[in-house]
C-alpha positions in Angstrom: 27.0 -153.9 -152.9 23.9 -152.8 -154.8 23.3 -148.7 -155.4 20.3 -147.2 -156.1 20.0 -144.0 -157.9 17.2 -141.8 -159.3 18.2 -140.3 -162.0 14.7 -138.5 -162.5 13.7 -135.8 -160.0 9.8 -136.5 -161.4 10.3 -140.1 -160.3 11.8 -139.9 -157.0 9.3 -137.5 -155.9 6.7 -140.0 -157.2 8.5 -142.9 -155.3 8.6 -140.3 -151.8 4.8 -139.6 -152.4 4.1 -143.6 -152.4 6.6 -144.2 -149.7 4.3 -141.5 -147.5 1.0 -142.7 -148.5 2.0 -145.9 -147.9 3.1 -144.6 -143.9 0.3 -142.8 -143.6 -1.9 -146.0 -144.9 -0.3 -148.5 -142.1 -0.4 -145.1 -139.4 -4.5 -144.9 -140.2 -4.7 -148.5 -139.6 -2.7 -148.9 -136.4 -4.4 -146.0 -135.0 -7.9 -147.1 -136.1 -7.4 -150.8 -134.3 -6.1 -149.6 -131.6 -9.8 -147.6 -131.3 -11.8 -150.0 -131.8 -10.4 -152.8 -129.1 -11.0 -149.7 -126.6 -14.2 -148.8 -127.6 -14.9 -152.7 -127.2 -13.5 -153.2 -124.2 -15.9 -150.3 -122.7 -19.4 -151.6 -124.1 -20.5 -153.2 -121.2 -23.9 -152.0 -121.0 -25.4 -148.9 -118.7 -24.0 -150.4 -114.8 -21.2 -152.1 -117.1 -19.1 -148.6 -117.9 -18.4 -147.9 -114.2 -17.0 -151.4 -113.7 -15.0 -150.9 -117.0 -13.8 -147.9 -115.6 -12.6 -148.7 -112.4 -10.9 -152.2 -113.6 -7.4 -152.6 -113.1 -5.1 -152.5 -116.4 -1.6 -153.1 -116.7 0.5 -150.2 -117.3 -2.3 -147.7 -116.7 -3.8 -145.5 -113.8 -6.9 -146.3 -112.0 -10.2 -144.5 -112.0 -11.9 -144.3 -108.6 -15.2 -143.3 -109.2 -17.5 -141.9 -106.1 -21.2 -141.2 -106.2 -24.9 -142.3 -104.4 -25.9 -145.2 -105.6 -29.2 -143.2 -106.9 -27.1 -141.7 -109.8 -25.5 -145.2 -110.5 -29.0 -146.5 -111.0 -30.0 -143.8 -113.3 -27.2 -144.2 -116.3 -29.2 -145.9 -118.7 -32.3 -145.3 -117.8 -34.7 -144.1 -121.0 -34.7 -140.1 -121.0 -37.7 -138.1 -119.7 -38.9 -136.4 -122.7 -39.1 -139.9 -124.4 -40.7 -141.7 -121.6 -43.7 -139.3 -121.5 -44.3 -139.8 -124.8 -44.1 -143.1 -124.8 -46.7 -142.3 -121.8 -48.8 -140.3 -124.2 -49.2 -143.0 -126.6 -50.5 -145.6 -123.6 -53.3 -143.0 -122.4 -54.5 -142.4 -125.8 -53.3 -138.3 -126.0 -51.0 -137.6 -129.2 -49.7 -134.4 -130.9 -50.7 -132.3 -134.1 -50.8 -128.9 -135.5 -53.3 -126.4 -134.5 -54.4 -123.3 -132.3 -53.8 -121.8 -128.9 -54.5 -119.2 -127.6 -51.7 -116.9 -126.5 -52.6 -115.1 -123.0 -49.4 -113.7 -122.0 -45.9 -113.0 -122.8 -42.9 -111.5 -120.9 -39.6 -111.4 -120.9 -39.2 -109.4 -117.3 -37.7 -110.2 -114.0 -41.6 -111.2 -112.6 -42.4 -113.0 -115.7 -42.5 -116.2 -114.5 -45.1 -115.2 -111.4 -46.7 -113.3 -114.1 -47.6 -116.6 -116.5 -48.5 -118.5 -113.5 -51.0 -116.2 -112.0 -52.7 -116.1 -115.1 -53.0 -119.6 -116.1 -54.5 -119.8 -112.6 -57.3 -116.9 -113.2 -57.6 -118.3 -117.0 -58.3 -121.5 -115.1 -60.8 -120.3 -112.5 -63.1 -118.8 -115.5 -62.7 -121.6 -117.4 -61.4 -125.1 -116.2 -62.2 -126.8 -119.2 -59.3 -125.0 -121.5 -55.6 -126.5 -120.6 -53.1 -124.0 -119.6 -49.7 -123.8 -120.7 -47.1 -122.2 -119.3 -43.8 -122.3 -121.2 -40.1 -120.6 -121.4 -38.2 -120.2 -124.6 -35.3 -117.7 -124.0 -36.1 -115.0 -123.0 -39.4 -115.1 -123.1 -42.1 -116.8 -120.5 -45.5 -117.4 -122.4 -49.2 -118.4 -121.2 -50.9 -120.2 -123.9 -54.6 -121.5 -123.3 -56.4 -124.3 -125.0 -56.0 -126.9 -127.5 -57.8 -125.8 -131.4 -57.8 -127.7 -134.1 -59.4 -125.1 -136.0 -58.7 -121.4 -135.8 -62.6 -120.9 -135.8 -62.7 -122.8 -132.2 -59.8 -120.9 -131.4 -61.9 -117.7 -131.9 -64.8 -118.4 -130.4 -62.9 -119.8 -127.4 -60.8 -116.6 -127.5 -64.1 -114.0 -127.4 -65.7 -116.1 -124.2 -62.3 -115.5 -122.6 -62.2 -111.5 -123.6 -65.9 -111.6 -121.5 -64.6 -113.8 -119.2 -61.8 -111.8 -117.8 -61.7 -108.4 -119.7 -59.0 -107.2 -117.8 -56.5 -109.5 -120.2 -58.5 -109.1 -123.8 -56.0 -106.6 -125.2 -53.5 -109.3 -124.9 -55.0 -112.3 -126.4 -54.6 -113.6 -129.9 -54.5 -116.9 -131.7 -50.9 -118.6 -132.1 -50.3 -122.3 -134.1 -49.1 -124.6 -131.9 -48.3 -127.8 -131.3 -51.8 -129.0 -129.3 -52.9 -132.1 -128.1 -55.5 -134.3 -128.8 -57.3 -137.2 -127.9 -57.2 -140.3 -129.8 
């Protein structure tokens, strides 16, 4: 019969620490394997993750999952923001700094109504400028035009004051993301 002592308190707490890192090491590794033949088994593609889902395993529950076959057909599918800029790039319309022209701003119950009936008097006195209406908590804002200089913003700004002088004390010149025309 072979005994082991430790003599050395410094060396059996140095042997301990090894003997847990060493656990911890093989615990890590398990545990890490084990994630990656799951998160395997479940790449199967947009459709794919509700057949993964609903497959039958051994020793494991099963997943019924209900719902139209509209929403089915929509995982995957590429996200709308990036589609219509994807869109913006094919009709020759793309994104830089500049100038609008800010015509409203409220943060009230109404506000909303408020923005939309502007942009459409802003548009009956002058068609030609875009309007934009826009909500960035809490505010709802009306901005008008698309400037690449503040000068054309100005001079766009003082035919709107004659245009409709019932707005002028509201309007000033914001930077803004505007677009433009290839």
């Amino acid at each position: 019969m072979v005994r082991y002592s430790i003599s050395n308190t410094t060396s059996g707490r140095t042997l301990f620490r090894g003997m847990a890192l060493v656990l911890f090491i093989s615990l890590v590794s398990c545990i890490q394997g084990y994630a990656q033949t799951e998160k395997e088994s479940l790449s199967h593609g947009a459709n794919g993750i509700f057949e993964a889902l609903s497959a039958q395993r051994e020793g494991q529950g099963t997943i019924d999952i209900t719902q139209p076959e509209d929403i089915k057909n929509q995982v995957g599918l590429v996200h709308q923001k990036q589609a219509r800029h994807s869109e913006g790039e094919r009709s020759g319309v793309h994104t830089q700094q500049g100038f609008r022209i800010q015509a409203y701003t409220g943060n009230l119950a109404k506000s909303k109504e408020e923005a939309y009936r502007r942009a459409k008097v802003v548009n009956a006195a002058n068609p030609a400028l875009g309007c934009y209406v826009t909500y960035k908590s809490p505010f709802w804002r009306l901005s008008v035009g698309d400037f690449r200089t503040r000068e054309e913003a100005q001079k766009a700004m003082q035919d709107l004051k004659r245009a409709i002088p019932a707005i002028a004390p509201e309007l000033y010149i914001v930077r803004d993301n505007i677009r433009v025309s290839n």
